[in-house]
DRENDO-1510 file (C-alpha; in Angstrom, 1 decimal, always signed):
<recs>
REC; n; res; u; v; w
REC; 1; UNK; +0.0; +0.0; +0.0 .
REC; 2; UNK; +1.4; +3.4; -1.4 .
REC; 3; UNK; +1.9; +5.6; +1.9 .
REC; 4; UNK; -0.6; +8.1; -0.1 .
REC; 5; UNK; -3.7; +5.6; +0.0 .
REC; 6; UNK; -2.5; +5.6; +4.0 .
REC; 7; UNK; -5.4; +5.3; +6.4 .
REC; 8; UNK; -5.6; +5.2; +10.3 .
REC; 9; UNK; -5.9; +2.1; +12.1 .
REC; 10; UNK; -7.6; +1.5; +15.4 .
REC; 11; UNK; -6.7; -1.6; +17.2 .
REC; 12; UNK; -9.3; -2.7; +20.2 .
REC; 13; UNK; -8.2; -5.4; +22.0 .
REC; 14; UNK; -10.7; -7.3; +23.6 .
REC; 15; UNK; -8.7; -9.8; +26.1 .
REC; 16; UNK; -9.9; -13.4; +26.3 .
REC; 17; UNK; -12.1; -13.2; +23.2 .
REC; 18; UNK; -12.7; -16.4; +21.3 .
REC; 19; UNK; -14.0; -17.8; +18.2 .
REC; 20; UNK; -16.9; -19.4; +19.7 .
REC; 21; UNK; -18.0; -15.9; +21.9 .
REC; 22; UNK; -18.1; -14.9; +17.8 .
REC; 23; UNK; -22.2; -15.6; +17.0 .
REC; 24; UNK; -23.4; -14.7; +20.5 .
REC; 25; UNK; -21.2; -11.0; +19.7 .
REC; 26; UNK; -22.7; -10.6; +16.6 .
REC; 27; UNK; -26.1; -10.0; +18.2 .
REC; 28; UNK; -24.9; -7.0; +19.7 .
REC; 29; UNK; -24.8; -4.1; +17.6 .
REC; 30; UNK; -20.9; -2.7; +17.7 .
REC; 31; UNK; -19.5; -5.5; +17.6 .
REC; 32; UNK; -21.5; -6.7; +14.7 .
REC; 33; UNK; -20.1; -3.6; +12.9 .
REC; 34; UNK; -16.4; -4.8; +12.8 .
REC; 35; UNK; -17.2; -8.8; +12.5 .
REC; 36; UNK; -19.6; -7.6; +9.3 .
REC; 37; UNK; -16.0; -7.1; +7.7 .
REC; 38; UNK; -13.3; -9.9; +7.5 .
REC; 39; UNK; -12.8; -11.8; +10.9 .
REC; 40; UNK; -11.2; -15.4; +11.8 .
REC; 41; UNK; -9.4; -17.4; +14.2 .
REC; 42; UNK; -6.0; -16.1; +15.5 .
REC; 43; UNK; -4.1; -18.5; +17.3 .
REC; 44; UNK; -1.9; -17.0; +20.3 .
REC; 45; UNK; +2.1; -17.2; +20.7 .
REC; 46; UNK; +3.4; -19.5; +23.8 .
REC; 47; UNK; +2.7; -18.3; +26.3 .
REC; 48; UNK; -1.0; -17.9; +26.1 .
REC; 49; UNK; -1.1; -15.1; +28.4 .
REC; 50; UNK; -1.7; -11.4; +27.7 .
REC; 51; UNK; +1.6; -9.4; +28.1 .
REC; 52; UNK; +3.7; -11.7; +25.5 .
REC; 53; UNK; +0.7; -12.2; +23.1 .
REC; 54; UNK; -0.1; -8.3; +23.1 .
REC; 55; UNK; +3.6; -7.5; +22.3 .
REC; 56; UNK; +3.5; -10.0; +19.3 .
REC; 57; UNK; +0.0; -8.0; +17.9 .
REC; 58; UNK; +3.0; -4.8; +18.0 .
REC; 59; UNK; +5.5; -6.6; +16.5 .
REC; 60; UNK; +4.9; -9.9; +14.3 .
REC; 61; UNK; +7.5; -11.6; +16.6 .
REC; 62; UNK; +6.9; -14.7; +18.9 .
REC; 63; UNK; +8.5; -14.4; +22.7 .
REC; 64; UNK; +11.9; -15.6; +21.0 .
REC; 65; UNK; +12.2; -12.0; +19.4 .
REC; 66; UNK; +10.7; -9.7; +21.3 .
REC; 67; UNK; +12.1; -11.1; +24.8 .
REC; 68; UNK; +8.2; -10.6; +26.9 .
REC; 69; UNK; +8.7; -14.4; +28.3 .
REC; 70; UNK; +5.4; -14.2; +30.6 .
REC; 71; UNK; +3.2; -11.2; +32.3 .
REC; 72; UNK; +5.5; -11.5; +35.2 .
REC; 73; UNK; +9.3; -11.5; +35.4 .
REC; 74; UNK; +11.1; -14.3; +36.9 .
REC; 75; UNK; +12.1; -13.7; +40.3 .
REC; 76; UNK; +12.3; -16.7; +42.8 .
REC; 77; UNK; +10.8; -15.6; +46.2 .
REC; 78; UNK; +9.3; -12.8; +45.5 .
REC; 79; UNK; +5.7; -13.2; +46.3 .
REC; 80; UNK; +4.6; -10.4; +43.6 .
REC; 81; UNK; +7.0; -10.2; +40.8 .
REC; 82; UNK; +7.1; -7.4; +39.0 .
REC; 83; UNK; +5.3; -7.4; +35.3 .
REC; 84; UNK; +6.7; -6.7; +31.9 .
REC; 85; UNK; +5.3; -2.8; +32.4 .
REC; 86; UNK; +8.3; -0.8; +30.5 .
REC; 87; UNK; +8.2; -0.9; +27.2 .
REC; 88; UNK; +12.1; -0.7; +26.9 .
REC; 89; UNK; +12.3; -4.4; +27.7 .
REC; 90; UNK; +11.0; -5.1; +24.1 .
REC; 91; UNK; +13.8; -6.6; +22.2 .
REC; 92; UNK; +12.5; -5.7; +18.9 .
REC; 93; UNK; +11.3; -3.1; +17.1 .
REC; 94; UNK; +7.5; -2.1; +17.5 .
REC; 95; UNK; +4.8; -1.0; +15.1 .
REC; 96; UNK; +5.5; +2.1; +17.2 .
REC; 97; UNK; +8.9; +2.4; +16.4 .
REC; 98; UNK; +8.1; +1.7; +12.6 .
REC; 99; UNK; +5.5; +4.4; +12.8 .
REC; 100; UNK; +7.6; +7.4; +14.7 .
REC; 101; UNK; +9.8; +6.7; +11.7 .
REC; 102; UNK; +7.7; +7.2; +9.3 .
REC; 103; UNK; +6.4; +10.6; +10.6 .
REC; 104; UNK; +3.1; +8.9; +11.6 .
REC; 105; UNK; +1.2; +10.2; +15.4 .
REC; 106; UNK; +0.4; +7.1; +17.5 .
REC; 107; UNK; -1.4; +6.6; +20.7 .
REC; 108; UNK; -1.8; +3.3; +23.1 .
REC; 109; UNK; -4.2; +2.9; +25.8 .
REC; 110; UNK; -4.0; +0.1; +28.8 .
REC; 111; UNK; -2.2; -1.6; +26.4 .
REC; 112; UNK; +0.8; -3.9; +28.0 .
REC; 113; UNK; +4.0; -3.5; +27.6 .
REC; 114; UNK; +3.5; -0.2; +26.4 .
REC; 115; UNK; +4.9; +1.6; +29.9 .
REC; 116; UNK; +7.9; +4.4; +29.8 .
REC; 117; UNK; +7.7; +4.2; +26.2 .
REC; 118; UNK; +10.6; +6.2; +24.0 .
REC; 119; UNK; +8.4; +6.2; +20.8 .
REC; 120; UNK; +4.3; +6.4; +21.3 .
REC; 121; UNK; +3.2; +10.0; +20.9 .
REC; 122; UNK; +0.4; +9.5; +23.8 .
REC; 123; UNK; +0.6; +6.9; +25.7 .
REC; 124; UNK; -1.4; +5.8; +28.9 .
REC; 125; UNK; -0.4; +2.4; +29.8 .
REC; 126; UNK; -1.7; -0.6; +31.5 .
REC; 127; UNK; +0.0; -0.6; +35.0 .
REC; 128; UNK; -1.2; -0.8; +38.7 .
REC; 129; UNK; +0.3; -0.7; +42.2 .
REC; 130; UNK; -1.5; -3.4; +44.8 .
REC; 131; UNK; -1.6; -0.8; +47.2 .
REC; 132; UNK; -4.8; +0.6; +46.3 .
REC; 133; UNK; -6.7; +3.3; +43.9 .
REC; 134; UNK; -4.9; +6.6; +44.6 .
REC; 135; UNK; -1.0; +4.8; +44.6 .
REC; 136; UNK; -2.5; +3.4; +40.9 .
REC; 137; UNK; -3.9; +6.5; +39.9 .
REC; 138; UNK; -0.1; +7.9; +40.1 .
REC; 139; UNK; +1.6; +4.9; +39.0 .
REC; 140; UNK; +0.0; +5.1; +36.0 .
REC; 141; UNK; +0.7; +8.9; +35.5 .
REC; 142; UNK; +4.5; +7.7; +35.7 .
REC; 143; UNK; +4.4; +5.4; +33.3 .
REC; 144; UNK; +2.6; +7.3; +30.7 .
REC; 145; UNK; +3.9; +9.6; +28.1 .
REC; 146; UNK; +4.2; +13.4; +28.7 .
REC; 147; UNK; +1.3; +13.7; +26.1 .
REC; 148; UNK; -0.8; +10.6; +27.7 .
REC; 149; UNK; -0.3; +12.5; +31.5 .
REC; 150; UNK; -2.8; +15.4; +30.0 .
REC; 151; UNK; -5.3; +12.2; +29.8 .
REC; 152; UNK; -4.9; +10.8; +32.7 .
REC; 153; UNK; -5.1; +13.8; +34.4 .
REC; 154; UNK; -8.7; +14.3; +32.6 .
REC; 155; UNK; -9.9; +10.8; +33.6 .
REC; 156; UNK; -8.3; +9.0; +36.3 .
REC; 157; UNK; -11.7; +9.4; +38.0 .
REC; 158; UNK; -13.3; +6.9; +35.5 .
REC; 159; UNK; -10.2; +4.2; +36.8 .
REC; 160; UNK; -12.3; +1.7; +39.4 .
REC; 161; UNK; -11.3; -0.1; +42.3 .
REC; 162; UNK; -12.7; -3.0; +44.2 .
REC; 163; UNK; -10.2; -6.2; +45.4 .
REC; 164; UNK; -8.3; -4.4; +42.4 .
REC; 165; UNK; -8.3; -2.4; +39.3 .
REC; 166; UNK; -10.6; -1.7; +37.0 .
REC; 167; UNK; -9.5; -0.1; +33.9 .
REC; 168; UNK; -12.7; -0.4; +31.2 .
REC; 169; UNK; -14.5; +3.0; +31.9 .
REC; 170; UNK; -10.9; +4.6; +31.9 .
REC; 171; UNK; -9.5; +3.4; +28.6 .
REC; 172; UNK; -12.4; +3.8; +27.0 .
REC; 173; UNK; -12.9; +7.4; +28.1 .
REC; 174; UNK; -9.0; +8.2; +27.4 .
REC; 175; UNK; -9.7; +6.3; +23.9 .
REC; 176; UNK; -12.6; +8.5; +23.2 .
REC; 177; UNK; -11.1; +11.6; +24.0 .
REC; 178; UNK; -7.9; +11.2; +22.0 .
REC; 179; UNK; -9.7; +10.0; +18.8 .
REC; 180; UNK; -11.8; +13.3; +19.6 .
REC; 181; UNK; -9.5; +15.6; +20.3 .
REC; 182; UNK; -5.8; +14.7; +18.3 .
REC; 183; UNK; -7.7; +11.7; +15.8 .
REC; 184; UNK; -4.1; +9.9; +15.5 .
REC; 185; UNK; -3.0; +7.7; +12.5 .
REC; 186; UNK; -2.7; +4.8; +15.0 .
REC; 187; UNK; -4.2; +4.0; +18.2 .
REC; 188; UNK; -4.5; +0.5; +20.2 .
REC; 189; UNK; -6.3; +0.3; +23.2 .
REC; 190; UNK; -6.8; -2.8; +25.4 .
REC; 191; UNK; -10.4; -3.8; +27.4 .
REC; 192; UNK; -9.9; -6.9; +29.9 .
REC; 193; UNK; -13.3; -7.1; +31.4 .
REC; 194; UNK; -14.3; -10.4; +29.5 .
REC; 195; UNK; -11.2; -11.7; +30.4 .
REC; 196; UNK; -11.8; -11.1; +34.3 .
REC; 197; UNK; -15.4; -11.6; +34.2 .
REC; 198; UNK; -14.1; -15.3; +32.9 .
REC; 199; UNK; -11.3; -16.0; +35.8 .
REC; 200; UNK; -13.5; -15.4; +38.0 .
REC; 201; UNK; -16.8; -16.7; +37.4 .
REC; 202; UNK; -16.2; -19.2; +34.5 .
REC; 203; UNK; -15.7; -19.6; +30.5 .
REC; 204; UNK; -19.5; -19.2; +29.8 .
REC; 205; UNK; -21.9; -17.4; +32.5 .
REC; 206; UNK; -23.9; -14.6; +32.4 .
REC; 207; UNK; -21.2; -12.7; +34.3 .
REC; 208; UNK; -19.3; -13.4; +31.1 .
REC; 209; UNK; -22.3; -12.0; +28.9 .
REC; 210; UNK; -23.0; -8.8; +31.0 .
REC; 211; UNK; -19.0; -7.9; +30.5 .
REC; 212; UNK; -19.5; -8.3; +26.2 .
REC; 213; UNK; -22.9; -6.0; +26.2 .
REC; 214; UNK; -20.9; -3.5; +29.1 .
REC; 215; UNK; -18.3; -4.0; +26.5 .
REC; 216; UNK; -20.0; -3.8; +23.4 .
REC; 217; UNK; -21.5; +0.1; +24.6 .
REC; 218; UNK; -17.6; +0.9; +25.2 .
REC; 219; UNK; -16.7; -0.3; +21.6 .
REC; 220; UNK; -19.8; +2.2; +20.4 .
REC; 221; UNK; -18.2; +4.8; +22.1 .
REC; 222; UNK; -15.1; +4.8; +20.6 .
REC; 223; UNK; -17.0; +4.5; +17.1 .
REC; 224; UNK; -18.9; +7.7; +17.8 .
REC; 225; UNK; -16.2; +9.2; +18.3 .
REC; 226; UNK; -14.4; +8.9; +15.1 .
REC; 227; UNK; -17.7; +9.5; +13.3 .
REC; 228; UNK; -17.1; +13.0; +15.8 .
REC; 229; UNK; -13.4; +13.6; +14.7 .
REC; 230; UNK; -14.8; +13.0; +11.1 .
REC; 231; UNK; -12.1; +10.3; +10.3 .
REC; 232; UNK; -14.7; +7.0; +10.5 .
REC; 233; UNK; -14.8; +6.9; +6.9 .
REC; 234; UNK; -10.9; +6.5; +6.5 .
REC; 235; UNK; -10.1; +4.5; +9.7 .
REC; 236; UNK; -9.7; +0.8; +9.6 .
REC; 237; UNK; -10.9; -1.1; +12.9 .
REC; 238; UNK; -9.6; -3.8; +13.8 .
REC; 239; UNK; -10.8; -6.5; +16.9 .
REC; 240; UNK; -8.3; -8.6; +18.0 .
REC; 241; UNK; -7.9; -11.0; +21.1 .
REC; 242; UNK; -5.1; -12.7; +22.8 .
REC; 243; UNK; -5.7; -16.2; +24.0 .
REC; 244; UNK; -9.1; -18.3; +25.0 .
REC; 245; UNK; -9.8; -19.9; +28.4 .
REC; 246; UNK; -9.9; -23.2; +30.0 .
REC; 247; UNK; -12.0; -24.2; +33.0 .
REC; 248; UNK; -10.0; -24.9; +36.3 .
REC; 249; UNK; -9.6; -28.2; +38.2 .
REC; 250; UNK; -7.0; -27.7; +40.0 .
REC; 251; UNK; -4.2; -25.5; +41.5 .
REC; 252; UNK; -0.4; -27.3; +41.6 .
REC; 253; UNK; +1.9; -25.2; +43.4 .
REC; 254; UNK; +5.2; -27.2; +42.4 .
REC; 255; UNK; +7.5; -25.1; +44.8 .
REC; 256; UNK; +5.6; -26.7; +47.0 .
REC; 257; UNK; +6.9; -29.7; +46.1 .
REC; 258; UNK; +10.5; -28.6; +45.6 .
REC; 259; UNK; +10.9; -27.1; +49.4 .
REC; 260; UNK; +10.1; -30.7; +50.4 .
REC; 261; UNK; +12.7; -32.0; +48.7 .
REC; 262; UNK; +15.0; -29.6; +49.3 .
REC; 263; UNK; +15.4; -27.8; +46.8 .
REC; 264; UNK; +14.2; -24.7; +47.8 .
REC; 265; UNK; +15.2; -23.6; +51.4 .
REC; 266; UNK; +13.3; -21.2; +53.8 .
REC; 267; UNK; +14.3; -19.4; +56.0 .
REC; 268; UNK; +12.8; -18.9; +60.0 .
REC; 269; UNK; +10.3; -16.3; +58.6 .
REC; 270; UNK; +8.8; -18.7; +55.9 .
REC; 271; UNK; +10.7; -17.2; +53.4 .
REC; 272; UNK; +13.3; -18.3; +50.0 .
REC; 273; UNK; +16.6; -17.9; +51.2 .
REC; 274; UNK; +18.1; -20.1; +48.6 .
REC; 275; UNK; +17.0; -22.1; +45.5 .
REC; 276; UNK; +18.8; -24.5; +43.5 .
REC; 277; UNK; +15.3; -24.7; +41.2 .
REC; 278; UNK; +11.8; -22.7; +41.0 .
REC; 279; UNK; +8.6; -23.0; +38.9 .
REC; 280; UNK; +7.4; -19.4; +37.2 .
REC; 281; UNK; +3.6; -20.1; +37.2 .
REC; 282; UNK; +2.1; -19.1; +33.9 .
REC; 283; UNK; -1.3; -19.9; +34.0 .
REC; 284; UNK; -1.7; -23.5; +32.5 .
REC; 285; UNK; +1.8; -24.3; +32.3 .
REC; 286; UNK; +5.4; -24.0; +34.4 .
REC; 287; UNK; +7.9; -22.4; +33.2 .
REC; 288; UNK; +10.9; -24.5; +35.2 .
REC; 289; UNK; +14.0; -22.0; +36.0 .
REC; 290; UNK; +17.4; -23.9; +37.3 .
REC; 291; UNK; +19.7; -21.8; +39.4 .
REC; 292; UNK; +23.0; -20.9; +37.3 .
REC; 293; UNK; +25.1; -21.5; +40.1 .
REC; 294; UNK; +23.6; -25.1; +41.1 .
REC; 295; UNK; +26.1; -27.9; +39.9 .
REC; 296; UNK; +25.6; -30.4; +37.7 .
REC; 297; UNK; +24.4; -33.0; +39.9 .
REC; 298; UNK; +21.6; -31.0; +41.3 .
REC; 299; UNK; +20.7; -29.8; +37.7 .
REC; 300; UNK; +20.5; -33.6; +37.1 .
REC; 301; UNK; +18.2; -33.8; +40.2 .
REC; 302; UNK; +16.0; -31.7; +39.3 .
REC; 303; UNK; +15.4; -32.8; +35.7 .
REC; 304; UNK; +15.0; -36.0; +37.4 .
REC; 305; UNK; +12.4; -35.2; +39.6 .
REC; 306; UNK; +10.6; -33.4; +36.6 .
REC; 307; UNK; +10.4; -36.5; +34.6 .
REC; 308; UNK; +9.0; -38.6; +38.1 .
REC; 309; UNK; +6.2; -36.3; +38.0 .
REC; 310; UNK; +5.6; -37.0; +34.6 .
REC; 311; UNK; +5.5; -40.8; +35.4 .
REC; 312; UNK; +3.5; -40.7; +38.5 .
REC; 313; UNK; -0.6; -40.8; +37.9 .
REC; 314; UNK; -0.9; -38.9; +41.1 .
REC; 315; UNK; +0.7; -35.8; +40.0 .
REC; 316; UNK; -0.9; -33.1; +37.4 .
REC; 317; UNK; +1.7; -33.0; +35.0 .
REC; 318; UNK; +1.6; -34.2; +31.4 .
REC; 319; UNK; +4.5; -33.8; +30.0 .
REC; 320; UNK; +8.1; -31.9; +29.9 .
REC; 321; UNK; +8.8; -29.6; +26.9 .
REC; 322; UNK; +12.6; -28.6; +27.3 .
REC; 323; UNK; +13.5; -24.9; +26.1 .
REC; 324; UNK; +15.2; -26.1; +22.9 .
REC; 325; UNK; +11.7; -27.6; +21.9 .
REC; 326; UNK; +10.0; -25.1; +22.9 .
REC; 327; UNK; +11.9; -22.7; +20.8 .
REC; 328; UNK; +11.5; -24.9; +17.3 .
REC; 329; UNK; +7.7; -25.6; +17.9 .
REC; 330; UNK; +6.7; -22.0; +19.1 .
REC; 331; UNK; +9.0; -19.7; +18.7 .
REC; 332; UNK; +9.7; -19.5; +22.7 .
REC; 333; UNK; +12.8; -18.7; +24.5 .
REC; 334; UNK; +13.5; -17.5; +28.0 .
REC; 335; UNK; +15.5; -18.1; +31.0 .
REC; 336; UNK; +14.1; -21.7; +31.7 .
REC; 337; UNK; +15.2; -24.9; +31.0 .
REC; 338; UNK; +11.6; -25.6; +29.6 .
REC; 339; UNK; +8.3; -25.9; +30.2 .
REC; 340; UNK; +6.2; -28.0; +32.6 .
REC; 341; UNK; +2.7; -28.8; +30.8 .
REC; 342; UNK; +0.2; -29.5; +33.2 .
REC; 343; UNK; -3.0; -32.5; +32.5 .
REC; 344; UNK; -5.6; -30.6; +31.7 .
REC; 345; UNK; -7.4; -27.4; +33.5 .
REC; 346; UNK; -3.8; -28.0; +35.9 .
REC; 347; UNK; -3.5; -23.7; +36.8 .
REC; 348; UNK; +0.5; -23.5; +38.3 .
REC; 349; UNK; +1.3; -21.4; +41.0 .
REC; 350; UNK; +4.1; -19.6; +42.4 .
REC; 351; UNK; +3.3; -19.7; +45.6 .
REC; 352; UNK; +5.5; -22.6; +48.2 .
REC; 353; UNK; +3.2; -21.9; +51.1 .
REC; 354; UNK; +0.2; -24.4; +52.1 .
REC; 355; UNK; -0.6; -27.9; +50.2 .
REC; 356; UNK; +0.9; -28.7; +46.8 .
REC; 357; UNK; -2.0; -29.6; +45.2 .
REC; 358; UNK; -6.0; -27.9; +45.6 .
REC; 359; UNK; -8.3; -29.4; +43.5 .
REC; 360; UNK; -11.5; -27.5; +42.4 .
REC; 361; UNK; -14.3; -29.6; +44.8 .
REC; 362; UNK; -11.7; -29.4; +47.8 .
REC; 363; UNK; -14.0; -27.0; +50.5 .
REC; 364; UNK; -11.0; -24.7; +50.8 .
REC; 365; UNK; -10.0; -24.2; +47.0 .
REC; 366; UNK; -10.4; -20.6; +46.8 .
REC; 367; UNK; -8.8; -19.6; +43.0 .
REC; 368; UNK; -9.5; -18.8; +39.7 .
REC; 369; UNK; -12.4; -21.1; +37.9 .
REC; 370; UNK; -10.7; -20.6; +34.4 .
REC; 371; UNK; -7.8; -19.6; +33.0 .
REC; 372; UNK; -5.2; -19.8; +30.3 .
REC; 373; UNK; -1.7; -19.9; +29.5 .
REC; 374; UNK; -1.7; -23.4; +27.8 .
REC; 375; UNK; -0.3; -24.3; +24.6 .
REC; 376; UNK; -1.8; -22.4; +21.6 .
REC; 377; UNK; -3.3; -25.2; +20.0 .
REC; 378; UNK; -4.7; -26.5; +22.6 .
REC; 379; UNK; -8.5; -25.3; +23.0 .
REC; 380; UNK; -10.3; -22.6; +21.5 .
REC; 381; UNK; -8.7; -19.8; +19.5 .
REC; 382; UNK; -8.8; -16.0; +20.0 .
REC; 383; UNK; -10.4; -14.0; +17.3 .
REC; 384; UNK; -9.4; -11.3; +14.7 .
REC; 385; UNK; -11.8; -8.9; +12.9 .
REC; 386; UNK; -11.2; -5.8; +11.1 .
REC; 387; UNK; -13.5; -3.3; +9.1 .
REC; 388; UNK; -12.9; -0.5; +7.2 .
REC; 389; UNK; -11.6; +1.4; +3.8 .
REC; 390; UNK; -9.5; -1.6; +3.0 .
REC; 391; UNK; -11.2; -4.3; +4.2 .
REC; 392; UNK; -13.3; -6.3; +2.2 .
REC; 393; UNK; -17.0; -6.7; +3.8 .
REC; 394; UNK; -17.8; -10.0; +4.6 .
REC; 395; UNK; -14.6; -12.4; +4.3 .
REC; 396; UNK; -13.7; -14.4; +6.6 .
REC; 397; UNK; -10.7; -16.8; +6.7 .
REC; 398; UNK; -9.7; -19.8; +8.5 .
REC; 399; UNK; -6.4; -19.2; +11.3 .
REC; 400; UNK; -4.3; -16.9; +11.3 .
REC; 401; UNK; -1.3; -16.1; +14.1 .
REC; 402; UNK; -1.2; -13.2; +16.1 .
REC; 403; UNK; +1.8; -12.2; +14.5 .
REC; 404; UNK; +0.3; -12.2; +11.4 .
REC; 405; UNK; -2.2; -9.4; +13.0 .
REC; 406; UNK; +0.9; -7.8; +13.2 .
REC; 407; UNK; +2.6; -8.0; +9.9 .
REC; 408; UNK; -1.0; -6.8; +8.6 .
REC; 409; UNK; -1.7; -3.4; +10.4 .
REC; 410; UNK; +2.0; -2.9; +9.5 .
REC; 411; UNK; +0.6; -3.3; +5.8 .
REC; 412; UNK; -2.0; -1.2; +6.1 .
REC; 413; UNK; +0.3; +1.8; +7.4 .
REC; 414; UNK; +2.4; +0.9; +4.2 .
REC; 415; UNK; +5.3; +0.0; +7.2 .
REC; 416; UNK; +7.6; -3.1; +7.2 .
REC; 417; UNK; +9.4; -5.0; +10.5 .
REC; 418; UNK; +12.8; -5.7; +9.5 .
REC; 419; UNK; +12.2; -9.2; +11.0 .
REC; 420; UNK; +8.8; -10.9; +12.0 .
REC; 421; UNK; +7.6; -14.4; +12.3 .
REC; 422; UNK; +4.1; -13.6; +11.2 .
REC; 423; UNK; +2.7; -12.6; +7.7 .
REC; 424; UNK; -0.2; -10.2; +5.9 .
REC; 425; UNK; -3.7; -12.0; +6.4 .
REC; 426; UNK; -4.5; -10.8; +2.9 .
REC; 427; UNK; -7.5; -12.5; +2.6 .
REC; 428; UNK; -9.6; -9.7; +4.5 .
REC; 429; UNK; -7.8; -7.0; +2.4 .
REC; 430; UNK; -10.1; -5.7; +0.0 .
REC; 431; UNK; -7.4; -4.7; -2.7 .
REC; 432; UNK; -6.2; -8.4; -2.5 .
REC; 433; UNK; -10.1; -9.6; -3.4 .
REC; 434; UNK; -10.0; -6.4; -6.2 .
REC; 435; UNK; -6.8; -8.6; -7.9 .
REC; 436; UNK; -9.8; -11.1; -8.5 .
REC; 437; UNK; -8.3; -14.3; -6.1 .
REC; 438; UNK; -10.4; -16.9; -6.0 .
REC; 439; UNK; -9.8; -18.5; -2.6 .
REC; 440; UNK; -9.7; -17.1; +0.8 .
REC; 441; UNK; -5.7; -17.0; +2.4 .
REC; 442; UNK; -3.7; -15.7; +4.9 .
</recs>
C-alpha cells in the first residue's frame, strides 16, 4: 500500500475473546459492525497469556524475538514479581517504532508493555500498584507519556477499584477523548473485562455475557467518536484478542513440592533464602528456572524429579517440553530450561506456602475457575476482525497467528518490520479480493 492511500488504524483489543463468543457478539450491535468485515481465528504465541501475546500484535514476533517471556518476570521468592510494564524491555522493534519513523502520530491505551515508552506520541499504559486506587492512579501517570499525562489527568476518576483495578470505563474514556481531540494515525487500546469476568466466574456465565454488552457500549463509544473527529470513513478497525480460556480443576503449586525436597530452602520467617530450582507459574503451564550457580548434579536432580512427575498418575503433570523444543515448535525462548505442561485445566502457581496440590471440589479451593496460559493449539482460539476502507466486507478466513495481525496493520500503514515471524492476512484485504483471487488465504 502506497503511503498516499495511508489510512488510520484503530486496534481494540478485547482480552480473552474467542471464536466461539463470535455468534453470540454478533447479536450486539458494535460488535457486529467490525465482525460484518473480515474476521477469523488467531491463534496465540506461547505463552498464552496477555503481556507476551499483546507485544507479538506490536511486533509480528513470537516471545523468541521480542524477549516478553510471561506477564510476570522471573524472580524466585518474591511473592509479587514485578510485570513486563516498561516498554524498553522489548527486544524488537515495535509497530510504534516503525511508525515514529515514518512521521506517523500514534497513541496506546492500557495496552501492555507499552509503559515508559521512548516512541508512542500519547501513551497511557496498563499498569497498577497493589496498594490501592490513589497509589494506581499515580503509577499510571508515571508510566505514561508526557502527552498521555494530560489524559490521565482528565480521567483518572473513571479508573475503578474493588479487590483491584478496573480499567474499562478509563480506557475507554481516554480512547474516546484522543480519537476526539488529536484523531491519530494509530491507536491501540486494550479492554480486559471479559477476560476477568471469565477468571473469576467461568468460560460461559452470564457474568461473562454482562461484561460483552458492558463492553459492546464501550466499543460504540469509541465508534462515535471517530464519526465526531470525522475520520470514520478513512479508519480501519480492527478486533483482536489474545488467548481463550480453560475451566479450572485444579491448582499445583510445584514449589511446594520442591521445598520438600529440598530444593528450595526457607528461611525462620517462611521465606526463600536459597533455590537450586523454581517454577514461574504461567497460568496452565510451568515455566521451570534452574539456578545458574547449582552444579551439575543438582541440575541432574531436578530434571530427574521433573520427569518422576511426569511418570506418576498422582501428580498433574503431562509432559516436559525442554526450552530447545519449545523454541523450534513456538518460537519460545527464556530463562528456563523448559516448560512444565500440566493435565488438563492444571493452573501452576508460584506460591510454596500451604498444600501442593488444591483441587476444584476441595472446601477450601479458593482460586480462579478458568484460566489460560496453555499451549496455543490446545482449545479454542482467539479472534481477529477488522473493518474498514481496506477491508473487504464480509470475508472471513480460517487461522491466522497473532503475528500475522501484526505483519498486517503494518501493511495497512504501508510500514515493514525488518524481521517478523508472522505474515499479511491478505484474505480480509479488500485490494487483495480487487486482484480477482479466488480463494480465501492468509
Amino acid at each position: 500500500m502506497s503511503p498516499s492511500a495511508r489510512h488510520r488504524l484503530v486496534v481494540l483489543s478485547i482480552d480473552a475473546m474467542s471464536v466461539v463468543d463470535v455468534p453470540f457478539a454478533c447479536t450486539l450491535p458494535n460488535f457486529a459492525r467490525i465482525l460484518a468485515g473480515g474476521w477469523g481465528s488467531a491463534e496465540a504465541i506461547y505463552p498464552t497469556v496477555t503481556y507476551p501475546n499483546h507485544t507479538a500484535q506490536t511486533t509480528a514476533r513470537t516471545a523468541a524475538g521480542h524477549g516478553i517471556y510471561a506477564n510476570e518476570k522471573v524472580q524466585p521468592g518474591v511473592r509479587r514479581p514485578d510485570w513486563f510494564w516498561d516498554a524498553r524491555d522489548i527486544a524488537c522493534p515495535t509497530i510504534f517504532d516503525l511508525a515514529k519513523g515514518a512521521g506517523l502520530t500514534s497513541a496506546s491505551v492500557g495496552w501492555p508493555v507499552t509503559g515508559w515508552s521512548p516512541s508512542i506520541d500519547i501513551a497511557v499504559p496498563e499498569i497498577w500498584d497493589v496498594a490501592g486506587l490513589e497509589q494506581t492512579k499515580a503509577l499510571v501517570r508515571e508510566a505514561a507519556s508526557e502527552r498521555g499525562r494530560e489524559y490521565v489527568d482528565a480521567h483518572a476518576g473513571d479508573i475503578r477499584w474493588d479487590s483491584k483495578h478496573r480499567f474499562g470505563r478509563f480506557v475507554t474514556s481516554v480512547t474516546a477523548d484522543i480519537i476526539r481531540t488529536e484523531a491519530p494515525d494509530v491507536l491501540f487500546a486494550h479492554i480486559v473485562d471479559v477476560d476477568g469476568a471469565r477468571h473469576s466466574t467461568g468460560r460461559y456465565t452470564p457474568e461473562v455475557r454482562e461484561a460483552f454488552e458492558r463492553v459492546d457500549g464501550w466499543i460504540g463509544e469509541i465508534l462515535d467518536a471517530l464519526e465526531e473527529a470525522g475520520v470514520a470513513e478513512e479508519t480501519n478497525v480492527a478486533i483482536v484478542s489474545d488467548h481463550g480460556h480453560v475451566e479450572v480443576g485444579r491448582c499445583f503449586r510445584a514449589n511446594r513440592v520442591l521445598v520438600e525436597e529440598g530444593l528450595i530452602r526457607l528461611d525462620a520467617d517462611g521465606e526463600v533464602a536459597e533455590w537450586d530450582a523454581w517454577v514461574h507459574g504461567c497460568g496452565l503451564t510451568g515455566q521451570l528456572h534452574l539456578n545458574p550457580a547449582a552444579d551439575a548434579d543438582t541440575r541432574e536432580r531436578v530434571l530427574a524429579l521433573v520427569e518422576d512427575w511426569v511418570q506418576d498418575p498422582e501428580m498433574p503433570i503431562a509432559h516436559f517440553h525442554p526450552l530447545a523444543e519449545m523454541g523450534e515448535d513456538y518460537g519460545y525462548s527464556g530463562p528456563f530450561a523448559g516448560v512444565l505442561e500440566g493435565t488438563s485445566g492444571t493452573n501452576f502457581q508460584n506460591v510454596w506456602e500451604g498444600r501442593a496440590l488444591y483441587n476444584r471440589l476441595d472446601e477450601d479451593y479458593a482460586f480462579l475457575i478458568s484460566q489460560h496460559g496453555h499451549l496455543p493449539e490446545q482449545d479454542i482460539q482467539a479472534v481477529f476482525a477488522m473493518a474498514g476502507p481496506d477491508i473487504a466486507e464480509g470475508t472471513k478466513f480460517a487461522r491466522c497467528s497473532v503475528t500475522d495481525e501484526a505483519a498486517t496493520f503494518a501493511h495497512l500503514l504501508g510500514l515493514e518490520f525488518p524481521e517478523a515471524d508472522g505474515v499479511m492476512v491478505s484474505g480480509i484485504l479488500a485490494e487483495w479480493v480487487r486482484e480477482g483471487a479466488s480463494t480465501i488465504e492468509i
